[in-house]
C-alpha positions, 0 to 999 in steps of 0.5 A: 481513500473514500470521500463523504460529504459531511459537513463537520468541522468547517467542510460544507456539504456539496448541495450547500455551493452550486457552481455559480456561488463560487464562481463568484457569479451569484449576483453580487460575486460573492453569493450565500454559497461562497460566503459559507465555504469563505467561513468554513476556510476562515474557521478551519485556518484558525485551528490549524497550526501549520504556519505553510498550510494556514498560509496557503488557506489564507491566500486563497481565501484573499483571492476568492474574496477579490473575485478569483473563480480558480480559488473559490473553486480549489476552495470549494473542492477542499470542504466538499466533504474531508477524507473519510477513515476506511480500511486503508486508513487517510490518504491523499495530497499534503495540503490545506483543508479537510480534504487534504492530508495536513495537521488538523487531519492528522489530529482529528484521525489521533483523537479520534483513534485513540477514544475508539481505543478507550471507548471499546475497552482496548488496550491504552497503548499504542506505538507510532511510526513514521516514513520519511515523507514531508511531515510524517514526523511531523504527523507521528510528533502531533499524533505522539501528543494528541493520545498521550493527552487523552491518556494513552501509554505511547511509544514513538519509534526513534526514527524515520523507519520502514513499516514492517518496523512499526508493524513487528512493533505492535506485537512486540510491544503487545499494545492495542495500536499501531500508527504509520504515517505513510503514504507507501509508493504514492505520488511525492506529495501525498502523505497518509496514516494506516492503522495496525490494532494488536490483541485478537488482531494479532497486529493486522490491519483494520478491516471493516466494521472497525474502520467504520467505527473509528471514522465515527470517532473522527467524526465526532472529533472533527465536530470540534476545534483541534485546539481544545484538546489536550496535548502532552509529551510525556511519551516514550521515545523507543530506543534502538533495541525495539528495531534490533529484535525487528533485525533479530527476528527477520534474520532468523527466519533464513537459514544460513546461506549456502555459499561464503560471502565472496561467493554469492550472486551479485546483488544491487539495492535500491531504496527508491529515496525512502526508508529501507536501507539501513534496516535492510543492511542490517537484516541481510548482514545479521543473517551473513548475506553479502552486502548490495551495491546501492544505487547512491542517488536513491539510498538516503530517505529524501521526501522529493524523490528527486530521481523519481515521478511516481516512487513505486517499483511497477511504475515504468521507469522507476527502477532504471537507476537501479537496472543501469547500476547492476548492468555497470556492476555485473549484477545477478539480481535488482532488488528494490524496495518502495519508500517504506519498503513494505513492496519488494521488486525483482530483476534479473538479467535478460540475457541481451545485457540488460534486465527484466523487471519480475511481475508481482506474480512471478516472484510470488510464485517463487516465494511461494514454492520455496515456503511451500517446499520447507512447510513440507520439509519441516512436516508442517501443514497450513495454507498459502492466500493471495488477494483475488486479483493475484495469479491462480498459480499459487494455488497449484502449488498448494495442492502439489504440496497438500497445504490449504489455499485460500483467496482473499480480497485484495488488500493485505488486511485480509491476506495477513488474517488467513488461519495458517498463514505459511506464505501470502502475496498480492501481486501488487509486489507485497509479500508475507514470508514470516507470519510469525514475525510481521502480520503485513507485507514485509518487503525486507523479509521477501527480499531476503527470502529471495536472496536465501533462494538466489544463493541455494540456486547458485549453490547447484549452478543455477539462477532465479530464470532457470527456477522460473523454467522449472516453475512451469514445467512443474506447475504450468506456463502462467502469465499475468499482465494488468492494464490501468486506466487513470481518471480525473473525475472519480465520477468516471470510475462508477461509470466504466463499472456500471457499463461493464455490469450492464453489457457485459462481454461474451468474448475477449482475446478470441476466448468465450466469456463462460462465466461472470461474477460480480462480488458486488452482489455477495460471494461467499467468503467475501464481502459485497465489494466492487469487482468484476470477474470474467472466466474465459474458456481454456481457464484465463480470466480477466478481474476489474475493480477500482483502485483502493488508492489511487484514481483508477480501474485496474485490470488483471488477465491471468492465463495458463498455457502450454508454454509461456510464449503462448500464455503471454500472446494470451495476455497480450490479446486479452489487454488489446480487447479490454483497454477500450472498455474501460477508458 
């Protein structure tokens, strides 16, 4: 999510409210820069049609005009500027005013997609989804009417479904757009709207300039009131046919497995409170794998996540439900999807009566190695990509197995657009197994890719640990390992970058920094991005960038060594070293 400072449909640039106006200590208490930003809450409150947002406006203007300085200043951080419209789309917390995601957002981003849509000659249809989040229906119904009255062909899925439905459905349905609202495995209260565009982008995500194209359109949307615009409902709702070719689709790209249902490894599912089990049910059993025990707390779509604080998989303490539920079941496997289940999470018993959670590397070199072997089978050539900052063990596979290998921005924008595609990932637990299916990360798919494996593995005794001990003695002992910092003040961010370009480390973890590249400056085959990577002798490396979507610089360390003890006493050197550059 990025910010700008226009001041269009009531936000107010931030030279126009110094600190004092709002505060409430420009002489009378309420100083021309209150004034402006009490207007612009005034004029946006009456377009809003959310009677909870309107209200919550409305009570901080009353408390900003009584003289509250922690009001005008939660007013003055709302129309600073509003969400700006990049390649991930809108996201940020539900709440009032254009820096939050709310109904008038929500509307000004449909407007303005759907004349991108008829501006540039696209094709007028477009299919909407939706998660099961606070207001993501809501968000779809809004966006449902909004394009319709501007004379779009529209289709709306018929349920909360996971996004890896919406994005089979744009090419399915061959329109010129798709729209999720989701915020994927961000905090409970944040809510977002990603954006799939079909004909020559075959069902991807945008990626620049197109983003900055309909965040123009938005734009000039936003200059107006939502209320002149002409809504309709005539849409068409898709029936349950649209997510039984999804199921069709997904099971078919397995074999039938190895072993009879009762014979089958174990396997416990999570839901994580969001939208994947009943879809995942469907595809594991249509393509005759035994049904997962579920974690019962966390099965049913709930938009609190009662269970959780932070509904991502790689958050410590997420998948403890689900680890003490295949520890009380006897469990061969812990799989878990996130809310919109486009993430897939691993875990596997650890020998001492608990288990261990996979890194997003890890199970991406699994993937990887199984795609890459049946690529080879079926006498199919191509390429395997993951984004930069994933492990470069993916590409000894490639070789091994004389497939192309490329490396990609992060973001699975760019991992789905890889001429070939056989297999993506990004360690971010993200995974594209079936290219010709789903043009995104597909955490249904990825899991039952790996339930295919687990049960081949069983077949010839053995398991997902010894396929991780082959791994390495195949194609060398890799760890990986990541350390974030999370800030307050965005401003913080550009700071630790601008440190780290201006005395940059000549050695961390004992090993010499023998190389420095700053994709900010231009790499070929990428655009100037905010990334920084250092090569370290023995070929570990060490990549920071900033979060595309949260408030944080993140790290990653990858090694390779003769043994994975001594790959991970790297890693754990290298994370000593670099946590204090950039907290």
């Amino acid at each position: 999510m990025t910010r700008h400072d226009g001041a269009s449909d009531g936000a107010i640039a931030d030279g126009d409210l110094s600190e004092g106006a709002v505060a409430g200590e420009a002489g009378d208490g309420a100083g021309a820069g209150l004034e402006a930003v009490l207007a612009a809450a005034r004029s946006w409150s009456a377009q809003d049609p959310d009677d909870e947002t309107r209200a919550e406006l409305d009570a901080l203007v009353a408390a900003a005009t009584s003289g509250s300085a922690e009001a005008a200043a939660s007013l003055r951080e709302r129309f600073s500027g509003r969400l700006a419209f990049g390649t991930a789309g809108l996201r940020a917390e539900l709440g009032a005013g254009p820096q939050r995601m709310n109904r008038v957002v929500v509307t000004q981003a449909a407007a303005g997609l759907a004349r991108f849509l008829i501006d540039t000659g696209r094709d007028r249809s477009v299919v909407i989804g939706y998660d099961g989040r606070v207001n993501s229906d809501v968000f779809a119904r809004d966006s449902a009417e909004v394009m319709r009255g501007l004379g779009l062909d529209v289709t709306l899925l018929p349920s909360a479904l996971p996004t890896p439905v919406l994005a089979f459905a744009v090419r399915h349905l061959g329109v010129g757009a798709g729209v999720m609202v989701t915020a994927s495995h961000n905090p409970p209260r944040d809510n977002g709207y990603k954006v799939y565009l079909g004909g020559e982008d075959d069902g991807s995500q945008i990626v620049p300039p197109v983003d900055g194209e309909i965040a123009a359109a938005i734009d000039a949307v936003a200059a107006g009131d939502v209320r002149d615009l002409d809504r309709a409902t005539d849409y068409t709702v898709a029936d349950g046919a649209l997510v039984q070719a999804y199921v069709a689709a997904t099971a078919a790209t397995v074999p039938a497995p190895r072993l009879p249902v009762d014979a089958q490894p174990k396997v416990v599912y999570t839901a994580m409170h969001g939208v994947g089990w009943e879809t995942a049910r469907a595809v594991f059993g249509a393509a005759g794998f035994a049904e997962p025990v579920v974690v019962p707390e966390q099965i049913e779509p709930d938009g609190a996540f009662p269970t959780v604080s932070f509904p991502n998989p790689e958050e410590p303490g997420a998948m403890d439900l689900a680890v003490a539920q295949g520890v009380a079941v006897g469990a061969d496997l812990v799989i878990a999807n996130d809310p919109d289940a486009d993430r897939l999470a691993l875990a596997i018993p650890d020998g001492a009566g608990s288990f261990r959670r996979l890194s997003g590397n890890e199970v991406g070199w699994l993937l990887g190695w199984r795609a890459a072997a049946r690529a080879q089978a079926a006498g199919e050539t191509g390429a395997l990509a993951a984004s930069i900052v994933s492990s470069p063990a993916l590409a000894r596979v490639a070789e091994r197995y004389g497939l192309e290998y490329r490396d990609t921005l992060t973001g699975f924008k760019w991992v789905s657009r890889v001429p070939g595609l056989v297999f993506g990932y990004e360690e971010a637990l993200g995974y594209l197994v079936d290219p010709g299916v789903v043009r995104d990360k597909d955490g249904i798919s990825a899991a039952l890719a790996l339930l295919d494996l687990a049960v081949g593995l069983a077949a010839s005794g053995k398991t997902v640990a010894d396929q991780l001990d082959a791994f390495a003695a195949e194609f060398g002992a890799f760890a990986s390992g990541q350390v974030s910092t999370r800030v307050d003040d965005l401003s913080r961010i550009g700071e630790v970058m601008a440190s780290l370009r201006s005395s940059a480390p000549t050695s961390l973890g004992g090993r010499s920094v023998v190389g420095v590249t700053d994709y900010r400056d231009g790499v070929e085959g990428f655009p100037p991005s905010d990334i920084l990577r250092y090569d370290l002798d023995g070929g570990a490396r060490v990549i920071v960038r900033p979060s595309g979507t949260e408030p944080k610089v993140k790290v990653y360390i990858d090694t390779v060594a003769g043994s994975s003890a001594e790959a991970q006493a790297l890693v754990d050197a290298l994370a000593a070293d670099v946590r204090p550059l950039v907290s």
